[in-house]
Biopython code that builds the backbone (N, CA, C, O; Angstrom):
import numpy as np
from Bio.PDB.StructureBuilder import StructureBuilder

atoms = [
    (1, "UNK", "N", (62.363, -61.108, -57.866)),
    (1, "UNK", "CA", (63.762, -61.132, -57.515)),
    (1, "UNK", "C", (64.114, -59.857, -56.750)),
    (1, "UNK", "O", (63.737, -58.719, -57.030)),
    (2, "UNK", "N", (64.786, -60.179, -55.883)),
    (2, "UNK", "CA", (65.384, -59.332, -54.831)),
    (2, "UNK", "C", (66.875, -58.280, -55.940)),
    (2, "UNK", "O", (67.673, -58.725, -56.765)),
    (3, "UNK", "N", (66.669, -56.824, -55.421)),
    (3, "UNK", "CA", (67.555, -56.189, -56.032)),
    (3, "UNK", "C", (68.235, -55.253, -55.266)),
    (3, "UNK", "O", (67.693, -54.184, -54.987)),
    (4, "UNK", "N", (69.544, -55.570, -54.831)),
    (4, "UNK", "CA", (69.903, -54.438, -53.565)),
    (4, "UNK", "C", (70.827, -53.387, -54.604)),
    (4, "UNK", "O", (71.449, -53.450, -55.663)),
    (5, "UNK", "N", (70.432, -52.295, -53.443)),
    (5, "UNK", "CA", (71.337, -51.076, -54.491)),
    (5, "UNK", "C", (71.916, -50.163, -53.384)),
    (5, "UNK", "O", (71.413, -49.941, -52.283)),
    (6, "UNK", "N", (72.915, -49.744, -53.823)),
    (6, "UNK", "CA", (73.755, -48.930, -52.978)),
    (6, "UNK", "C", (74.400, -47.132, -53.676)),
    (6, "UNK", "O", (75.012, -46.993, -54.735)),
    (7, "UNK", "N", (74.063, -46.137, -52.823)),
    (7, "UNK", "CA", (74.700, -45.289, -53.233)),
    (7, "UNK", "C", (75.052, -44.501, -52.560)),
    (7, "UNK", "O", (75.191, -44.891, -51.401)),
    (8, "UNK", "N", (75.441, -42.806, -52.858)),
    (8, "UNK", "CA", (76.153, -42.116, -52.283)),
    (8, "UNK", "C", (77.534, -43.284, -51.525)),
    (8, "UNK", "O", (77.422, -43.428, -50.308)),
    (9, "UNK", "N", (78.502, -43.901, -52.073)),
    (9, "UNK", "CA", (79.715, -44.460, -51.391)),
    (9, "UNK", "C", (78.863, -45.463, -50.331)),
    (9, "UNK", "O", (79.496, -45.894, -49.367)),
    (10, "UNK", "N", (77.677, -45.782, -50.458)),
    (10, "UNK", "CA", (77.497, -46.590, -49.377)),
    (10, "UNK", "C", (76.580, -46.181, -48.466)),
    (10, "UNK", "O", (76.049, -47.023, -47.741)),
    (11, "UNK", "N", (76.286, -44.957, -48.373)),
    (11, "UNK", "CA", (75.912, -43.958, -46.980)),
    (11, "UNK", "C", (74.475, -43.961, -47.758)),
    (11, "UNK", "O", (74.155, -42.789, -47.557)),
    (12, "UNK", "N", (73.387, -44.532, -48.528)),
    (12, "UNK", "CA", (72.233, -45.157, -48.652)),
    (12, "UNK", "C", (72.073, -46.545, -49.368)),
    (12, "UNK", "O", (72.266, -46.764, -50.564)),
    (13, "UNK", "N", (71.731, -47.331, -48.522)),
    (13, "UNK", "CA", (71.688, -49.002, -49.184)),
    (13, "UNK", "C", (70.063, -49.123, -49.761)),
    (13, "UNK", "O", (69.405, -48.137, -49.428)),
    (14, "UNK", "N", (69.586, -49.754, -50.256)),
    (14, "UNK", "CA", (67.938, -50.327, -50.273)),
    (14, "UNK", "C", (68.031, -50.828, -50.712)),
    (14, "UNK", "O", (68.987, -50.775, -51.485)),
    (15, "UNK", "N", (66.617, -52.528, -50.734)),
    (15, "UNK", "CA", (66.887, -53.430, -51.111)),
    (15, "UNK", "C", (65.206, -53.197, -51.897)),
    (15, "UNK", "O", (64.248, -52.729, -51.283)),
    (16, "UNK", "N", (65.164, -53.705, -53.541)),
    (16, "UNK", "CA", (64.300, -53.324, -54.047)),
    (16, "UNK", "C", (63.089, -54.661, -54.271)),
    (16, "UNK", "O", (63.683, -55.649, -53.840)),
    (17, "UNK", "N", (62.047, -54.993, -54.623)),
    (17, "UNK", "CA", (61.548, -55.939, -54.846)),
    (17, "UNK", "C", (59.674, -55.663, -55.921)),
    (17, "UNK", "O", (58.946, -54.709, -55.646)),
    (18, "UNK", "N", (59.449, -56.295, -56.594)),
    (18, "UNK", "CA", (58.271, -56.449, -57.711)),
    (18, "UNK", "C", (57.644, -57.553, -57.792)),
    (18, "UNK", "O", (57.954, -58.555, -58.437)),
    (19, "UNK", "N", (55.999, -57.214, -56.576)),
    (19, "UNK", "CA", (55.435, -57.905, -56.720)),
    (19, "UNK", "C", (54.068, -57.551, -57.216)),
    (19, "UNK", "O", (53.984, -56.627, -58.025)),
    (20, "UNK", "N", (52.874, -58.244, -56.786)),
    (20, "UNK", "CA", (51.396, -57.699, -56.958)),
    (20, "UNK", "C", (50.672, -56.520, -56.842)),
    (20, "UNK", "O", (49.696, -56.000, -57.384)),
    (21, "UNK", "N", (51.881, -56.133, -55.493)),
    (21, "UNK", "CA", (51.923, -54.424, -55.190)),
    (21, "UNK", "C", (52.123, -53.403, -56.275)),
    (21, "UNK", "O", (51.457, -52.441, -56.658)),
    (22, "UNK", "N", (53.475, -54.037, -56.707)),
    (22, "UNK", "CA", (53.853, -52.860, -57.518)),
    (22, "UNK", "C", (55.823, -53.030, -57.115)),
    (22, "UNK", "O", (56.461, -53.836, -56.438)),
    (23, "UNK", "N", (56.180, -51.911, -57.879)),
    (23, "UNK", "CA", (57.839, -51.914, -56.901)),
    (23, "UNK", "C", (57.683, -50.914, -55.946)),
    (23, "UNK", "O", (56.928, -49.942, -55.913)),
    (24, "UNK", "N", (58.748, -51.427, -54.976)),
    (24, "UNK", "CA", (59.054, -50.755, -53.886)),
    (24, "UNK", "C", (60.366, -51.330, -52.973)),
    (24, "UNK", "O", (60.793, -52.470, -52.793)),
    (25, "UNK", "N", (60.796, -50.012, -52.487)),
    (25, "UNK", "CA", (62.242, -50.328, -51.652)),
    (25, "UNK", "C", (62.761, -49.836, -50.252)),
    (25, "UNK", "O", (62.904, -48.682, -49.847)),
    (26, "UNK", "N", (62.990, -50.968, -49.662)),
    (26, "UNK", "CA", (63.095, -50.275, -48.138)),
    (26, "UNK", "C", (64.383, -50.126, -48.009)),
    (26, "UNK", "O", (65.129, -51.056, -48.314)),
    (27, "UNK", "N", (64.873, -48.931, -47.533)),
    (27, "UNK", "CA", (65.965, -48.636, -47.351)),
    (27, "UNK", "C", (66.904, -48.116, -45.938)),
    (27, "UNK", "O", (66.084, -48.012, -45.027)),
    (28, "UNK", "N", (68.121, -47.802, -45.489)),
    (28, "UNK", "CA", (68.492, -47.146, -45.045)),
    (28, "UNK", "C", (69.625, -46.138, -45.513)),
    (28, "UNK", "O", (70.252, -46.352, -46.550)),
    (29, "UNK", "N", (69.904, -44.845, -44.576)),
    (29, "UNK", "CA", (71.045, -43.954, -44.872)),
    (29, "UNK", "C", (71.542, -43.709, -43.756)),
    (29, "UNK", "O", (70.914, -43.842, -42.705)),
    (30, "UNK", "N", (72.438, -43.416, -43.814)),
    (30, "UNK", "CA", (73.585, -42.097, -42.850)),
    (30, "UNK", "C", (73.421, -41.129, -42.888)),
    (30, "UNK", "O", (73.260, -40.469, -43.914)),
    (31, "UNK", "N", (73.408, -40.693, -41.629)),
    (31, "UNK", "CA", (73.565, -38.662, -41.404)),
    (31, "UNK", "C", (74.148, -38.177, -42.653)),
    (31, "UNK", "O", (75.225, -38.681, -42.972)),
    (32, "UNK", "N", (73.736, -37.465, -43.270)),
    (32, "UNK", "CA", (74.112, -37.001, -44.462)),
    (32, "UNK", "C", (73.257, -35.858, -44.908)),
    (32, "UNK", "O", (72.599, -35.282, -44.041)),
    (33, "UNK", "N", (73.162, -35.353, -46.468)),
    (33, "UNK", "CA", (72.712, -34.760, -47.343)),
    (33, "UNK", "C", (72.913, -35.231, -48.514)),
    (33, "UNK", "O", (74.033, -35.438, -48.982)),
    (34, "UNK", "N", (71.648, -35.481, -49.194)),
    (34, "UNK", "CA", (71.299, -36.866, -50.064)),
    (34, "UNK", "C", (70.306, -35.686, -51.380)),
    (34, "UNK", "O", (69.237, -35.122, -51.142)),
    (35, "UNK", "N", (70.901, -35.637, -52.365)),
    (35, "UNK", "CA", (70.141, -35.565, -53.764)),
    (35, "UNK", "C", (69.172, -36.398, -54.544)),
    (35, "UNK", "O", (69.688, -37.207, -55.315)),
    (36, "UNK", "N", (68.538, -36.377, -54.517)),
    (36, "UNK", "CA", (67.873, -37.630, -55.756)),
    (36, "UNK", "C", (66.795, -37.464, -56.997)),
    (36, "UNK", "O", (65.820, -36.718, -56.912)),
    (37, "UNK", "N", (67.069, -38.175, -58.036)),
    (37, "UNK", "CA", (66.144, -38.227, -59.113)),
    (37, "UNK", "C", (65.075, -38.983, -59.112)),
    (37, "UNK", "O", (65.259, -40.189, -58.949)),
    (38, "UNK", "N", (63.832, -38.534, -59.273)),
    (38, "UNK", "CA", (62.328, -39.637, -59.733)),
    (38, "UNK", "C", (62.530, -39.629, -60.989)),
    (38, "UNK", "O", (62.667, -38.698, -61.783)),
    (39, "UNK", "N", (62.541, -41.140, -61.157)),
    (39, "UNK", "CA", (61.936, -41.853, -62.888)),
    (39, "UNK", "C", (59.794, -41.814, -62.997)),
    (39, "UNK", "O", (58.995, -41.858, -63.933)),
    (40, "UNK", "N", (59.690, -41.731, -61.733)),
    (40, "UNK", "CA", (58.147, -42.341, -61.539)),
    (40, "UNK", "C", (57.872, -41.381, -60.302)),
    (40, "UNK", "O", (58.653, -40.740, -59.599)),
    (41, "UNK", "N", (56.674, -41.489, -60.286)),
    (41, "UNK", "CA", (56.020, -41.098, -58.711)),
    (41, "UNK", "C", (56.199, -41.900, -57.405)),
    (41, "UNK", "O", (55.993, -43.110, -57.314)),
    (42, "UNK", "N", (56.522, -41.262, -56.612)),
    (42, "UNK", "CA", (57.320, -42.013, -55.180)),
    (42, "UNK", "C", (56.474, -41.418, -54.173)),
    (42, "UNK", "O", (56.192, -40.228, -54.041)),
    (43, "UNK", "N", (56.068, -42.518, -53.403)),
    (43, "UNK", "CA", (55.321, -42.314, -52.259)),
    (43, "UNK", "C", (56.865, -42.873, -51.251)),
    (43, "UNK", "O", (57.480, -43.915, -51.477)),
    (44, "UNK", "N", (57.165, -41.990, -50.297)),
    (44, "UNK", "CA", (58.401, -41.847, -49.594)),
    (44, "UNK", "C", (57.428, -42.207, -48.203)),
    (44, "UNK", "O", (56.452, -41.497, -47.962)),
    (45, "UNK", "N", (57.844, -43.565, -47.170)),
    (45, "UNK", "CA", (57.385, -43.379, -45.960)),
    (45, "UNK", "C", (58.910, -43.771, -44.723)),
    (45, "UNK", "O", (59.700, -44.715, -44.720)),
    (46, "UNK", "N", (58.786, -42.590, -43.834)),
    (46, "UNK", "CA", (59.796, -42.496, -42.780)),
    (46, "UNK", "C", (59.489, -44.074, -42.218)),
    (46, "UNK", "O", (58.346, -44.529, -42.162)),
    (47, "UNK", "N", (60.841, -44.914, -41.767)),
    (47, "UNK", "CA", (59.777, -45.855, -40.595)),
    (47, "UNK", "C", (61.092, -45.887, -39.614)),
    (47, "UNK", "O", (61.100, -46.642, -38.641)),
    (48, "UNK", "N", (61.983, -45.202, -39.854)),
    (48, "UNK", "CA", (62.921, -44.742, -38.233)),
    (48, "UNK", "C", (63.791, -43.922, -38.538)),
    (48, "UNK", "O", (64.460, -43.823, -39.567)),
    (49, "UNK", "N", (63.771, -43.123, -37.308)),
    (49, "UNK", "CA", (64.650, -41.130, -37.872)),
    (49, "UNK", "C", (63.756, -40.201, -37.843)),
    (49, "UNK", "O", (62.547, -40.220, -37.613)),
    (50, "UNK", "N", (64.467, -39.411, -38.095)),
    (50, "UNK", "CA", (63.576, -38.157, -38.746)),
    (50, "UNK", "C", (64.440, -37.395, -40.194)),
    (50, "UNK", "O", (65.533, -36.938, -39.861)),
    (51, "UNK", "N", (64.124, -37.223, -41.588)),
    (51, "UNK", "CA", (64.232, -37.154, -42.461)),
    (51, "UNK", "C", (64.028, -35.756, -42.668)),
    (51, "UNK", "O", (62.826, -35.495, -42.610)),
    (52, "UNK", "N", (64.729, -34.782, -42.882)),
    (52, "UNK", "CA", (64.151, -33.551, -43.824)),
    (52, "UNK", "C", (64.481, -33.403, -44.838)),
    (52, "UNK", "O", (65.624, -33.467, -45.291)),
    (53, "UNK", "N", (62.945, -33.048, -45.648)),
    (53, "UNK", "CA", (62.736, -32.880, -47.035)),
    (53, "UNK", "C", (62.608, -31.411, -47.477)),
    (53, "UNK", "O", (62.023, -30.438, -47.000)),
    (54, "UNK", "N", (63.579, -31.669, -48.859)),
    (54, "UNK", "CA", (63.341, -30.042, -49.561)),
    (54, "UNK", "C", (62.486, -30.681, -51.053)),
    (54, "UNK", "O", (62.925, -31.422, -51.932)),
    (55, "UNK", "N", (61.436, -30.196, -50.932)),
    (55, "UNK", "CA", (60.898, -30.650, -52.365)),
    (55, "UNK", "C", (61.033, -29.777, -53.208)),
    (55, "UNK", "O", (61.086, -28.603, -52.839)),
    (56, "UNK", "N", (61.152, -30.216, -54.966)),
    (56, "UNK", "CA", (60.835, -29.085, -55.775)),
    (56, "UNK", "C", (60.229, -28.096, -55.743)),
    (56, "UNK", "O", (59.042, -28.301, -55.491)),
    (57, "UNK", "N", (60.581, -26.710, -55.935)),
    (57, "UNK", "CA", (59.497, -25.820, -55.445)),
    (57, "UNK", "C", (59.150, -24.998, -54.272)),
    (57, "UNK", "O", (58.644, -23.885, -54.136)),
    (58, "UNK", "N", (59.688, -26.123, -53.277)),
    (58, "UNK", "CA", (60.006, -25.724, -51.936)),
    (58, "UNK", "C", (61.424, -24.784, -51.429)),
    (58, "UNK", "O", (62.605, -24.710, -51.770)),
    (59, "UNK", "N", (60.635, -24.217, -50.538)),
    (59, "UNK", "CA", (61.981, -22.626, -49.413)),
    (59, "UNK", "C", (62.882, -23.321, -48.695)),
    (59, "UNK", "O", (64.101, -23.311, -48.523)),
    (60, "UNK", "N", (61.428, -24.261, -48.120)),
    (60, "UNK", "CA", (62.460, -24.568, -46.497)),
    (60, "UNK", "C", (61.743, -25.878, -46.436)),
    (60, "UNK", "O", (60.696, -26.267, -46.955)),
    (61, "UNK", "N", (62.770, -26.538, -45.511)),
    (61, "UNK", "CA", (62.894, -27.740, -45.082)),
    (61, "UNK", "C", (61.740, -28.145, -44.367)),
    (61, "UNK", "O", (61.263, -27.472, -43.453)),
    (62, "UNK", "N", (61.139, -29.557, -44.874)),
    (62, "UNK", "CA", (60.558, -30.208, -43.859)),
    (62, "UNK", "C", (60.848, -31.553, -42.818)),
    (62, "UNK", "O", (61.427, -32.580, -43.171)),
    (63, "UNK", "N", (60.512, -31.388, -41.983)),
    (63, "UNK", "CA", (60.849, -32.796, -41.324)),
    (63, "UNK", "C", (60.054, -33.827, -41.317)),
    (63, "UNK", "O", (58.926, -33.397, -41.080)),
    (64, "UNK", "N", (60.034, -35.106, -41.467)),
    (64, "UNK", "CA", (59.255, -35.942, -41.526)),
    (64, "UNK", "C", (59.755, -37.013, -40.128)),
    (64, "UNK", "O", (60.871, -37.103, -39.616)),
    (65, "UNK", "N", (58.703, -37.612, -39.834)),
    (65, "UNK", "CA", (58.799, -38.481, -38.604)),
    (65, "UNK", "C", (58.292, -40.399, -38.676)),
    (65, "UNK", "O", (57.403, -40.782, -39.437)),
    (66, "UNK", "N", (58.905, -41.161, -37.933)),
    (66, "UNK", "CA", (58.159, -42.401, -38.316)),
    (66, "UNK", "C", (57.010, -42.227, -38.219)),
    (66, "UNK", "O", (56.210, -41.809, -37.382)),
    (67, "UNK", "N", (57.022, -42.790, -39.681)),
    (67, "UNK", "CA", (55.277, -43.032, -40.085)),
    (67, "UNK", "C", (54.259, -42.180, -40.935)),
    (67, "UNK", "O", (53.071, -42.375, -41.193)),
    (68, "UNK", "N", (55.120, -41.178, -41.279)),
    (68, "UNK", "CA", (55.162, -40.341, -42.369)),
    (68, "UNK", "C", (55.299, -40.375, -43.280)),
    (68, "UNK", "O", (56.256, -41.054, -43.654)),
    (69, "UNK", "N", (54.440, -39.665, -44.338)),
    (69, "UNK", "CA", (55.009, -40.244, -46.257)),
    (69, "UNK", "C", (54.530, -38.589, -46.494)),
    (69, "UNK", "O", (53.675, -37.793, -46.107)),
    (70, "UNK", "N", (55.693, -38.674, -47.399)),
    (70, "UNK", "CA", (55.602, -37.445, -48.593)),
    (70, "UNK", "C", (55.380, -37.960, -50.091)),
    (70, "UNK", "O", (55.681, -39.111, -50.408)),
    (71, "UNK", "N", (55.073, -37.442, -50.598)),
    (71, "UNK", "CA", (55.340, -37.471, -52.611)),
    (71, "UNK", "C", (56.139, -36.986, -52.900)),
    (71, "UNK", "O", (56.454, -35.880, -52.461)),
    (72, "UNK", "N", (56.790, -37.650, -53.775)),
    (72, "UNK", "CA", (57.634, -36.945, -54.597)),
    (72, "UNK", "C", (56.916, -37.199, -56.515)),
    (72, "UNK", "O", (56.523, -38.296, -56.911)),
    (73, "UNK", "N", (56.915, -36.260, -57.156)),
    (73, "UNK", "CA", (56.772, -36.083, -58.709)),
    (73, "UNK", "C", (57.355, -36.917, -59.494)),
    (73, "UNK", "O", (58.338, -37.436, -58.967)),
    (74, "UNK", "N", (57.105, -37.306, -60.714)),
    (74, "UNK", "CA", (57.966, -38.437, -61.736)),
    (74, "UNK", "C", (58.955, -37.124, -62.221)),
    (74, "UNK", "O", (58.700, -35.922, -62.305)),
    (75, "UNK", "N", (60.035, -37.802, -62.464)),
    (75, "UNK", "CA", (61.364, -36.796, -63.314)),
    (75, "UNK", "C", (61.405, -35.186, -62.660)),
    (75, "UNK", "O", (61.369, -34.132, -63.295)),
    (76, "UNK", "N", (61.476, -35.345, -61.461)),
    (76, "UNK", "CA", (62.459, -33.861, -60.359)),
    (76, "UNK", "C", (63.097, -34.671, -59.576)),
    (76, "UNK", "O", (63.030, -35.873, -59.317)),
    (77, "UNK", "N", (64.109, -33.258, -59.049)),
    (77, "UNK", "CA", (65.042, -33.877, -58.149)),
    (77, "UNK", "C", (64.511, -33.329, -56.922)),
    (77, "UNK", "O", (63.745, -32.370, -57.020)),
    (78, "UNK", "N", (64.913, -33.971, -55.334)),
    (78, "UNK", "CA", (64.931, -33.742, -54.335)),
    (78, "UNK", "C", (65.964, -33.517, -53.587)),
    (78, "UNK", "O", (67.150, -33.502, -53.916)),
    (79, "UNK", "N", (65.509, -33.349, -52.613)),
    (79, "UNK", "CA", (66.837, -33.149, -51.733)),
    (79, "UNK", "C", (66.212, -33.852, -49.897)),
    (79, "UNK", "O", (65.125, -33.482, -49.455)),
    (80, "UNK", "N", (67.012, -34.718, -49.199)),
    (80, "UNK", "CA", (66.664, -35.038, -47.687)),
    (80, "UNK", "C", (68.279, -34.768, -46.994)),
    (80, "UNK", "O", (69.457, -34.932, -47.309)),
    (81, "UNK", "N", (67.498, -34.273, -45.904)),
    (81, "UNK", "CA", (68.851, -34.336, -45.109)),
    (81, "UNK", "C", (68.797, -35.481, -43.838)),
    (81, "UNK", "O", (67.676, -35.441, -43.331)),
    (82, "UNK", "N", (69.420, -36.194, -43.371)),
    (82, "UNK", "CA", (69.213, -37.039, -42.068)),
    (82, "UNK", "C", (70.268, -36.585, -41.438)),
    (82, "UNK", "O", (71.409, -36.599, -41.898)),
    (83, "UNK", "N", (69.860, -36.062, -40.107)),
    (83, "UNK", "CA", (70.643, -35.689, -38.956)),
    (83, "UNK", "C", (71.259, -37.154, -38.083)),
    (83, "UNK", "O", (71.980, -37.043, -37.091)),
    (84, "UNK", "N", (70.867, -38.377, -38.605)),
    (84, "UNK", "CA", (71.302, -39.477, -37.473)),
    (84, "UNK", "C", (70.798, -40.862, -39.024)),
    (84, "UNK", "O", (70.400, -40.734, -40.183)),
    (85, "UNK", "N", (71.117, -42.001, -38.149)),
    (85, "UNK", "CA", (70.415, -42.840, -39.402)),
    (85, "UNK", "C", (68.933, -42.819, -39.484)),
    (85, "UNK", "O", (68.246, -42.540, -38.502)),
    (86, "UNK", "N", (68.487, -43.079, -40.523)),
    (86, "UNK", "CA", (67.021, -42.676, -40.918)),
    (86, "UNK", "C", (66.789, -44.469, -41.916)),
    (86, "UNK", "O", (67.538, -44.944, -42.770)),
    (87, "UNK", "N", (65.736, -44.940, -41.455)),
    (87, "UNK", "CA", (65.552, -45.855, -42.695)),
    (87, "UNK", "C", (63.857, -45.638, -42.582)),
    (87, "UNK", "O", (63.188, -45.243, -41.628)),
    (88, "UNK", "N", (63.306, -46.210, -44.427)),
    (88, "UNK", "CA", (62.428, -46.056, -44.827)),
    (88, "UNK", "C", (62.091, -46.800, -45.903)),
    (88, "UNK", "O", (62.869, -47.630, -46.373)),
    (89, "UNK", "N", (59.825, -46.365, -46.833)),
    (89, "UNK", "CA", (59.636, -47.582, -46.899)),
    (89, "UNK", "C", (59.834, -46.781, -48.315)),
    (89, "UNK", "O", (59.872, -45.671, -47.784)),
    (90, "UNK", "N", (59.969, -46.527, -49.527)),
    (90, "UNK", "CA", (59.335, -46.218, -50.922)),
    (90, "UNK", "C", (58.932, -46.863, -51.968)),
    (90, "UNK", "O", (59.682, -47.559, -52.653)),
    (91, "UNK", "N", (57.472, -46.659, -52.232)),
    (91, "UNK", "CA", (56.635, -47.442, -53.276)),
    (91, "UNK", "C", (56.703, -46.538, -54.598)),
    (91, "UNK", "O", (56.330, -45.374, -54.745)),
    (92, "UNK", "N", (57.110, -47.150, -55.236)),
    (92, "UNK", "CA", (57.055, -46.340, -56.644)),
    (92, "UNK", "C", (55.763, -46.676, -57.485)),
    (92, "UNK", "O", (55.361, -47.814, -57.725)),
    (93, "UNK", "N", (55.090, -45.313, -57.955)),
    (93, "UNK", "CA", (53.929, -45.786, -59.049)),
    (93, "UNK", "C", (53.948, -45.253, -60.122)),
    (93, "UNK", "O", (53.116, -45.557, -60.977)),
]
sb = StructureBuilder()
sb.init_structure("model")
sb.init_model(0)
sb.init_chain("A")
sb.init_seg("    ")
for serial, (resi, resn, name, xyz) in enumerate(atoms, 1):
    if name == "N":
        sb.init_residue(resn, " ", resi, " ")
    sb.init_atom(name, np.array(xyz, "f"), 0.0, 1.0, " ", f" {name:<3s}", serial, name[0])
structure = sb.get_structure()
């Protein structure tokens, strides 16, 4: 079953789904600055925009480009900024 979710007011949508893969959710956002929590390990992949990531731990910002994946850790928070709309793929494991 298909599970759409919406946050920040709207300004990130994704639509979630659980199959043979595993879960995972493709999403989009708005130019913004975006917080977020991992329940699980997240493989994050850009697939239009460019995305910068502050990971736990991390000084300074990275940018990511289509076609790019970062990790993110189970239970930390992150931080992305999108300068324009950005959408992408994330597989949770």
């Amino acid at each position: 079953m298909l599970k759409v979710n919406e946050y920040f007011g709207g300004t990130v949508k994704s639509v979630a789904l659980e199959n043979a893969e595993g879960t995972a959710t493709v999403g989009v956002m708005e130019a913004g600055e975006y917080d977020f929590g991992t329940a699980t390990i997240e493989l994050m992949t850009v697939t239009s925009g460019l995305l910068d990531v502050m990971l736990p731990g991390e000084t300074n910002w990275k940018t990511y480009s289509k076609g790019e994946t970062f990790r993110v850790e189970k239970d930390v928070r992150f931080k992305v900024k999108a300068n324009g709309q950005v959408a992408y793929y994330c597989l949770y494991l």
